[in-house]
DRENTORKOL-3810 file (N, C-alpha, C; in nm, 4 decimals):
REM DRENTORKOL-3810
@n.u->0.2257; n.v->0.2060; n.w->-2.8617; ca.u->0.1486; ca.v->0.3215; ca.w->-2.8190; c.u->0.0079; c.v->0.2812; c.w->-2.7766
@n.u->-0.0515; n.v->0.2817; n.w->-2.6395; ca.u->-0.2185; ca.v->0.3238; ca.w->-2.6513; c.u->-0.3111; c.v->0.3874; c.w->-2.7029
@n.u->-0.3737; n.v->0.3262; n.w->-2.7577; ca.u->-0.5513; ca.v->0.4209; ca.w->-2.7948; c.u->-0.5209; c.v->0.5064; c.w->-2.7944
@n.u->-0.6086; n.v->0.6515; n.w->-2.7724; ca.u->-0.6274; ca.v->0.7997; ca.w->-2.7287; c.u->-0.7163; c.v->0.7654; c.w->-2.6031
@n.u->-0.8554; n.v->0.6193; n.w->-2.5913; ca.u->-0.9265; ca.v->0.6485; ca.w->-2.5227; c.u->-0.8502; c.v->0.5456; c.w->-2.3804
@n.u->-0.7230; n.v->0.4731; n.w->-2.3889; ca.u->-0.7089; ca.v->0.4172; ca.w->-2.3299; c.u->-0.6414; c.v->0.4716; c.w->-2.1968
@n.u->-0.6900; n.v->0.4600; n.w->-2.0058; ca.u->-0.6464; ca.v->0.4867; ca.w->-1.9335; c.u->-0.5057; c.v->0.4774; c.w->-1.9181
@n.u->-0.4809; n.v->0.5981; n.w->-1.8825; ca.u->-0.3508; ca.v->0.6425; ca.w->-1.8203; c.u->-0.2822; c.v->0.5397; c.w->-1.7236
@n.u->-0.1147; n.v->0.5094; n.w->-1.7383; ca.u->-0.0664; ca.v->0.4560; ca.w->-1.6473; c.u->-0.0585; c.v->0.5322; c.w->-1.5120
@n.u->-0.1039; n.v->0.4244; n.w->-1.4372; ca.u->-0.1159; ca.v->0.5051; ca.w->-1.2595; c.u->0.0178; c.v->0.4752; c.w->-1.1775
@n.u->0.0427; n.v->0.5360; n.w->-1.0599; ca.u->0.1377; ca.v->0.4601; ca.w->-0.9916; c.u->0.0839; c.v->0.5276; c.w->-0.8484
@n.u->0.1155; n.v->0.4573; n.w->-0.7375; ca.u->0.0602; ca.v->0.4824; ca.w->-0.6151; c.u->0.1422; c.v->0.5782; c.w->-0.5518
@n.u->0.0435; n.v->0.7078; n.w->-0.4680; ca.u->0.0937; ca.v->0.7939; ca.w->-0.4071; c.u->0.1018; c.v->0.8089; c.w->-0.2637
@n.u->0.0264; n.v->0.6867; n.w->-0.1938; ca.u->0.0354; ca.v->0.6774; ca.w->-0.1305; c.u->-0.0371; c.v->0.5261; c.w->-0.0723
@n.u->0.0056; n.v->0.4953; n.w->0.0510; ca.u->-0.1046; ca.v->0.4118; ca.w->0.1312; c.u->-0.0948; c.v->0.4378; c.w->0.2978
@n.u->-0.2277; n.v->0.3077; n.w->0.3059; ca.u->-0.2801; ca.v->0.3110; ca.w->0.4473; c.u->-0.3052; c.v->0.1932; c.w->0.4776
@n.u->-0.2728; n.v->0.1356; n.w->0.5770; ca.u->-0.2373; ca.v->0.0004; ca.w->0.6112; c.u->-0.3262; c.v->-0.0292; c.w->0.7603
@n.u->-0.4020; n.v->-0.0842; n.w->0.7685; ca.u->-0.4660; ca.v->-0.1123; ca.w->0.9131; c.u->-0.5339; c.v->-0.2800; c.w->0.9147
@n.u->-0.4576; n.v->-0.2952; n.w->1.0869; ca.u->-0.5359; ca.v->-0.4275; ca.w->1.1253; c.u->-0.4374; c.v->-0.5548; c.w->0.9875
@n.u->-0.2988; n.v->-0.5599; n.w->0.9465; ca.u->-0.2448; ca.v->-0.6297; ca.w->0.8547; c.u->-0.1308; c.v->-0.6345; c.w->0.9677
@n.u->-0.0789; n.v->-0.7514; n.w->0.9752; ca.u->0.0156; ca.v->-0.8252; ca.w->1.0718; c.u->0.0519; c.v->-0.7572; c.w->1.1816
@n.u->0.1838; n.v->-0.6964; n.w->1.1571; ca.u->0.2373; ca.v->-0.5784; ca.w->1.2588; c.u->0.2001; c.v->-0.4120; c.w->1.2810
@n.u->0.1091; n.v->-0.4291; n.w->1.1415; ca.u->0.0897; ca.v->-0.2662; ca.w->1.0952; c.u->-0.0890; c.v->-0.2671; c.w->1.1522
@n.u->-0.0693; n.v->-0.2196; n.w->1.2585; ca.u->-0.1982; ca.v->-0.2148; ca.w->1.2970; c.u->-0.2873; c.v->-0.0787; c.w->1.1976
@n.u->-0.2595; n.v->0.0358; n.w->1.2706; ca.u->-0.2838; ca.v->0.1489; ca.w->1.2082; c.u->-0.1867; c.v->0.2350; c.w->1.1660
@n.u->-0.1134; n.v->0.2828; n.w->0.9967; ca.u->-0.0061; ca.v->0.3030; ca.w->0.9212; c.u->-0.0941; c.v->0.4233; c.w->0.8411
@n.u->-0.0036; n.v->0.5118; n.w->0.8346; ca.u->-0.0278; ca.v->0.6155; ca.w->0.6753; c.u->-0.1640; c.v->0.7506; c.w->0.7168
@n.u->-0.1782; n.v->0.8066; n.w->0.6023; ca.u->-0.1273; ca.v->0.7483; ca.w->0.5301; c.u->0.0237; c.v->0.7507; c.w->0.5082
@n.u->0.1049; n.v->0.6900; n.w->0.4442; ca.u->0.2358; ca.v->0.7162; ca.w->0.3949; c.u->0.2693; c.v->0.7410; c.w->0.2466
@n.u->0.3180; n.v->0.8537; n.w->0.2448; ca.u->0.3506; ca.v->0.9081; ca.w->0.1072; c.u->0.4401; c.v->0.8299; c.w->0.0031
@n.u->0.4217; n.v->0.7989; n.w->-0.1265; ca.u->0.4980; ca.v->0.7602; ca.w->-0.2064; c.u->0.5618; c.v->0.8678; c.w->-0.2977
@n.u->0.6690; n.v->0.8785; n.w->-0.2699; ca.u->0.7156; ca.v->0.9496; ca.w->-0.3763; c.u->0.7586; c.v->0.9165; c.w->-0.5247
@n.u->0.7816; n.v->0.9908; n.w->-0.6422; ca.u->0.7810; ca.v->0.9665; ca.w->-0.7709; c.u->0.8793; c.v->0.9098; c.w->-0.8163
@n.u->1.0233; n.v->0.9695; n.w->-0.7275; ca.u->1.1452; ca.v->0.9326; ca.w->-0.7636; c.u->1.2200; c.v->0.7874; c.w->-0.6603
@n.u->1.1671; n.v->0.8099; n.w->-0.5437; ca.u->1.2634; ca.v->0.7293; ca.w->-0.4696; c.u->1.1819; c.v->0.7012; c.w->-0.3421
@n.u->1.1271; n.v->0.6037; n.w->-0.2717; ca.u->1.0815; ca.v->0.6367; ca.w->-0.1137; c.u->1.1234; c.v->0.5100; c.w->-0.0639
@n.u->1.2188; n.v->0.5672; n.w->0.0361; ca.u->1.2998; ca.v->0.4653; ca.w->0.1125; c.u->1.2306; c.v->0.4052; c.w->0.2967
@n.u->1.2515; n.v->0.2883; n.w->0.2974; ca.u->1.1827; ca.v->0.2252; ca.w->0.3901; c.u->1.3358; c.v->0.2144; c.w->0.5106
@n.u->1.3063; n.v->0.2719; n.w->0.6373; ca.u->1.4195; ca.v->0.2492; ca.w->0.7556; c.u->1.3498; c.v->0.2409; c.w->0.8732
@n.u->1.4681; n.v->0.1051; n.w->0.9120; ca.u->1.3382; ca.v->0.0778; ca.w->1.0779; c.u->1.4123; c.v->-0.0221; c.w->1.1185
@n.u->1.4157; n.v->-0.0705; n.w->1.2464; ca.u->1.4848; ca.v->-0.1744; ca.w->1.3004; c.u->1.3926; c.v->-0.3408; c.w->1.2390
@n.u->1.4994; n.v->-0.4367; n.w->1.2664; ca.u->1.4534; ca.v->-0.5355; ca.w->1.2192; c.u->1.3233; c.v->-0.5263; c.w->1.2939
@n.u->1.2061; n.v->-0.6282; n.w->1.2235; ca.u->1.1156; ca.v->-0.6478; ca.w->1.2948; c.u->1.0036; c.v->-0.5243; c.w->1.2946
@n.u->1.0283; n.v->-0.4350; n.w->1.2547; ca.u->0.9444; ca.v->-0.2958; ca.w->1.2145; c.u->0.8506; c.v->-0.3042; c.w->1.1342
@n.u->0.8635; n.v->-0.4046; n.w->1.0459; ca.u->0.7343; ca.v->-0.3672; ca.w->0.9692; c.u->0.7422; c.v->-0.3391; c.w->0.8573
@n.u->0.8370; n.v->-0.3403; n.w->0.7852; ca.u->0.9306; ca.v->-0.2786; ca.w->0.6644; c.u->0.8820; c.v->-0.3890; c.w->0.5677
@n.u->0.9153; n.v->-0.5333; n.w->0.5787; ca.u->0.8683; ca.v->-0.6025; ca.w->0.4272; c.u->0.7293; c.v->-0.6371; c.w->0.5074
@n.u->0.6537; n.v->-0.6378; n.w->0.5671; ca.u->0.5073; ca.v->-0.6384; ca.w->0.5995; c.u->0.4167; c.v->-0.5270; c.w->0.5240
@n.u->0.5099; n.v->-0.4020; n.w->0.5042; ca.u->0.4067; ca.v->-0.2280; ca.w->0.4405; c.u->0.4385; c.v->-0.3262; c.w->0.2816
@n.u->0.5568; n.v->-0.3844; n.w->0.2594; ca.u->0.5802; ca.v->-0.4280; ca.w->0.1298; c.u->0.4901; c.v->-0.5331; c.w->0.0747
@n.u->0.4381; n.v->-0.6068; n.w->0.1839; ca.u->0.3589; ca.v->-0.7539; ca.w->0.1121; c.u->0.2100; c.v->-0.6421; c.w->0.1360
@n.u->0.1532; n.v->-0.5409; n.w->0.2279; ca.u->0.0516; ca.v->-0.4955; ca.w->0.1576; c.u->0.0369; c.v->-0.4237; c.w->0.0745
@n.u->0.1900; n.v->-0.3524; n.w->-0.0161; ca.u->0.1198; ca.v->-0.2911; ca.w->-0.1364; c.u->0.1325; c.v->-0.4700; c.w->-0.2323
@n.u->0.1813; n.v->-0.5483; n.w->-0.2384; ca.u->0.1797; ca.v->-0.6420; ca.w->-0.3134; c.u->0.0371; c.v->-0.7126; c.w->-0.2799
@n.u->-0.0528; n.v->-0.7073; n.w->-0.1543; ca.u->-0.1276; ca.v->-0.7258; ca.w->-0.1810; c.u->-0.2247; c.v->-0.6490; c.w->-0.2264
@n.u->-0.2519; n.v->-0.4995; n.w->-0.2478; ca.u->-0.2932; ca.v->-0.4143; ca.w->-0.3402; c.u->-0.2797; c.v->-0.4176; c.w->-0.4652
@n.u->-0.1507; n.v->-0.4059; n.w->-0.4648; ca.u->-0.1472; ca.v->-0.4467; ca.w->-0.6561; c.u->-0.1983; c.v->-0.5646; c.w->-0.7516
@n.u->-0.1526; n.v->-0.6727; n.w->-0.6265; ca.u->-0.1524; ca.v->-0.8220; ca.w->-0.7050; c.u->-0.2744; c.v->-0.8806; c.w->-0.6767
@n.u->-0.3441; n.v->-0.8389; n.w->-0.5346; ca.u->-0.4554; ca.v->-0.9390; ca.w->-0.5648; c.u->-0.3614; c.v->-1.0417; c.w->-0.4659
@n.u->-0.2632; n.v->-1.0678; n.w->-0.3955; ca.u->-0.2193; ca.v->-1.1493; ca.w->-0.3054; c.u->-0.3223; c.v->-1.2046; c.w->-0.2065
@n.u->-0.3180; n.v->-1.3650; n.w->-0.1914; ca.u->-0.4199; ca.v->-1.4043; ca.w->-0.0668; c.u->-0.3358; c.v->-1.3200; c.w->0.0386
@n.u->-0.4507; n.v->-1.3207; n.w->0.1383; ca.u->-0.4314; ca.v->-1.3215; ca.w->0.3127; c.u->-0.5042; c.v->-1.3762; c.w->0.3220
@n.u->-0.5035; n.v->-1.4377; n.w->0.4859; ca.u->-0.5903; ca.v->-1.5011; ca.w->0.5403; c.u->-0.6219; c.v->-1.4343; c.w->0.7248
@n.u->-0.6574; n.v->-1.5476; n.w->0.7568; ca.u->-0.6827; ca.v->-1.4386; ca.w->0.9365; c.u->-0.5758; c.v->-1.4392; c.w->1.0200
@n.u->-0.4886; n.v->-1.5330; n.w->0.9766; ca.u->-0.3532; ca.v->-1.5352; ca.w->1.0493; c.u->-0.2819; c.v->-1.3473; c.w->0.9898
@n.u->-0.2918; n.v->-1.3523; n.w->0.9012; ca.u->-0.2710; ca.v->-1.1812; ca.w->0.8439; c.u->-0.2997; c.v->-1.0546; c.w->0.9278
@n.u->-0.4227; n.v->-1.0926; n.w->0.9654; ca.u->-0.4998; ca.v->-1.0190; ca.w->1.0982; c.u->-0.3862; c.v->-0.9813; c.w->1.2060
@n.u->-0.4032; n.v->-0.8272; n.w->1.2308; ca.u->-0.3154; ca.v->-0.7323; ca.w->1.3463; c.u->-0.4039; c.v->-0.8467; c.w->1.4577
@n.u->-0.2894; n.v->-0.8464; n.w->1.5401; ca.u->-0.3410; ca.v->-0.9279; ca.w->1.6914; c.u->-0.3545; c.v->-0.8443; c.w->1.7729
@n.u->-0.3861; n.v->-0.6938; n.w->1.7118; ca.u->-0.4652; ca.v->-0.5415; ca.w->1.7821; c.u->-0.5835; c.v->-0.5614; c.w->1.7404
@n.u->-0.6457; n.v->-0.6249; n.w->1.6457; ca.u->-0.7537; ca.v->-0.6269; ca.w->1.5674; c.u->-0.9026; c.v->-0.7321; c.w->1.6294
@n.u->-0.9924; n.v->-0.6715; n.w->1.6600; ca.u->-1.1035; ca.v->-0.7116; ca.w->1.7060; c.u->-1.1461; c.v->-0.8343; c.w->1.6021
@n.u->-1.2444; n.v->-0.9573; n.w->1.6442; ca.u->-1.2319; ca.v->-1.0828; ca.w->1.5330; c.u->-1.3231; c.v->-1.0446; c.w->1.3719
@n.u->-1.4011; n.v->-0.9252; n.w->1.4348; ca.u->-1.4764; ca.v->-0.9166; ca.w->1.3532; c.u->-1.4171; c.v->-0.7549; c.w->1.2515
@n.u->-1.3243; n.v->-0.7447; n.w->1.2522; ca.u->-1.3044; ca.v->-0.6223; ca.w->1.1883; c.u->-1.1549; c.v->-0.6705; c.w->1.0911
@n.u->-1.1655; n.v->-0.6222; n.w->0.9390; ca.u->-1.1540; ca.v->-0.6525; ca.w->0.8412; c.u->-0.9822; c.v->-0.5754; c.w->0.8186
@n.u->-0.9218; n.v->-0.6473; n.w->0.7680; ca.u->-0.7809; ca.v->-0.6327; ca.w->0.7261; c.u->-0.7931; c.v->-0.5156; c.w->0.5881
@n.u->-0.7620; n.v->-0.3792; n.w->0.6284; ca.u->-0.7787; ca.v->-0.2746; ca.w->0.5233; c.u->-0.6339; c.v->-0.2261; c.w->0.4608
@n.u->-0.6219; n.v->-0.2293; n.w->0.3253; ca.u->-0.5065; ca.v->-0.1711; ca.w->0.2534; c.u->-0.5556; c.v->-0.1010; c.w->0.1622
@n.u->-0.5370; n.v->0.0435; n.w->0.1671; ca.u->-0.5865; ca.v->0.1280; ca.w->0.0780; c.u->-0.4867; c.v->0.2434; c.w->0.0032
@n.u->-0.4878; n.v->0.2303; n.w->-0.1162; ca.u->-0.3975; ca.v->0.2725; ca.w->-0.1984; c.u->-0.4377; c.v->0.4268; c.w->-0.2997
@n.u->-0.3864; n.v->0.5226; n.w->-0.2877; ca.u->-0.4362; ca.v->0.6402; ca.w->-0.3505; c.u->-0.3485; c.v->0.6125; c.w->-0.5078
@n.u->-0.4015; n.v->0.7117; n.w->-0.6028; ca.u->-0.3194; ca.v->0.6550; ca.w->-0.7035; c.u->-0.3091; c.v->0.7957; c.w->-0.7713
@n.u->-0.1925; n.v->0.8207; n.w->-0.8489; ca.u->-0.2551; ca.v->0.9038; ca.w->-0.9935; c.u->-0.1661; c.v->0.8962; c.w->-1.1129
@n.u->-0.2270; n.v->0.9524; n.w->-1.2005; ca.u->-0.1769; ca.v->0.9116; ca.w->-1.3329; c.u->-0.0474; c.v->0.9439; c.w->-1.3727
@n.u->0.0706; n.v->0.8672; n.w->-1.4095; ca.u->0.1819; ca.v->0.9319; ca.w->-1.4630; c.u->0.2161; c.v->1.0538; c.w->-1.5158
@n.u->0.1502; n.v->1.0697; n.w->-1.6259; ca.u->0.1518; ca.v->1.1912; ca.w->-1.6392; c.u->0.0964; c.v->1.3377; c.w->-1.5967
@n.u->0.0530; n.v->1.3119; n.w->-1.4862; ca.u->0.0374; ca.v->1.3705; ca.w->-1.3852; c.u->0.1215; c.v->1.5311; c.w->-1.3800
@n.u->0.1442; n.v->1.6731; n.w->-1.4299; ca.u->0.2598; ca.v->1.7204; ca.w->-1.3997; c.u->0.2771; c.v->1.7636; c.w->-1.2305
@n.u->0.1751; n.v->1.7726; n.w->-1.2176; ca.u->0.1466; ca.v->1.8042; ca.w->-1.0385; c.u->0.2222; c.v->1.7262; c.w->-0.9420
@n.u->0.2713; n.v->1.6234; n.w->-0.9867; ca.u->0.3622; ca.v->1.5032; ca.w->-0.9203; c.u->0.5115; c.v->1.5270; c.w->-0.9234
@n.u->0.5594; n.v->1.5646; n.w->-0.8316; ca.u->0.7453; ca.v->1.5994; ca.w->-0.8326; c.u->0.8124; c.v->1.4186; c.w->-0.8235
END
């Protein structure tokens, strides 16, 4: 069991993906609680949305090869992740 004062487990409700390999500008895209399924032809972009929530979560390097080749040299590889708390009841 946790504390009383210890933060709530989170899980992500969504993201937004810009200027990261193939995913120039993405999302946001909704996560759902129970199930959210990824469909797209090969080459879509499908385990690319996957390595940027892994790089959200984990702290994964990128580097500039990572960089959308839509992406100007000076503008920054963004993955941004909304979150809320499990117990959440507002969350279906």
């Amino acid at each position: 069991p946790q504390p009383d004062d210890a933060l709530p487990g989170l899980a992500l409700s969504e993201l937004t993906v810009r200027r990261f390999r193939s995913l120039h500008d993405i999302g946001p895209v909704p996560v759902q609680k129970a199930l959210t399924a990824l469909a797209g032809e090969n080459d879509g972009g499908k385990t690319t949305l996957l390595d940027a929530v892994a790089f959200l979560l984990a702290g994964t390097a990128v580097d500039a090869a990572d960089r959308s080749r839509w992406a100007e040299p000076d503008e920054a590889i963004e993955v941004v992740g909304l979150f809320h708390a499990l117990n959440d009841p507002g969350r279906i």
